[in-house]
N, C-alpha and C positions, 0 to 999 in steps of 0.2 A: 851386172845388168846395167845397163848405159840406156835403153827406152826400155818402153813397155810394146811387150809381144804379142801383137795382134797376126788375126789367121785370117784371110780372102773367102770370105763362101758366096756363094749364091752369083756367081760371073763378077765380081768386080763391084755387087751393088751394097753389100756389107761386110762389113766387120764382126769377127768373134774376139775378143778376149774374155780370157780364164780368169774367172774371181782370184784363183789364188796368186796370177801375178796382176792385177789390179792392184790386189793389197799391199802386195809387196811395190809394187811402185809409188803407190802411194804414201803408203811408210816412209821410205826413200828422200823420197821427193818433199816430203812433207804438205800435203796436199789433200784437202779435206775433202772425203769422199759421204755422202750424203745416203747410206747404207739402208735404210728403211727408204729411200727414195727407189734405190734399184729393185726394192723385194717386190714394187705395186706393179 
């Protein structure tokens, strides 16, 4: 995996990405993701 895989919904006005490759890019990447920030 070379980026992180995000999906087009709503006409072009957001973004989905999947926690589970979130993580995994993050790992990667080494990139601190702020995980009780995303659960509120």
């Amino acid at each position: 995996m070379h980026g992180l895989n995000a999906y087009n919904v709503i006409d072009g006005f957001a973004i989905k990405i999947m926690e589970s490759d979130l993580r995994a890019f993050s790992e990667k990447m080494k990139v601190f993701v702020d995980w009780d920030y995303l659960d509120e």
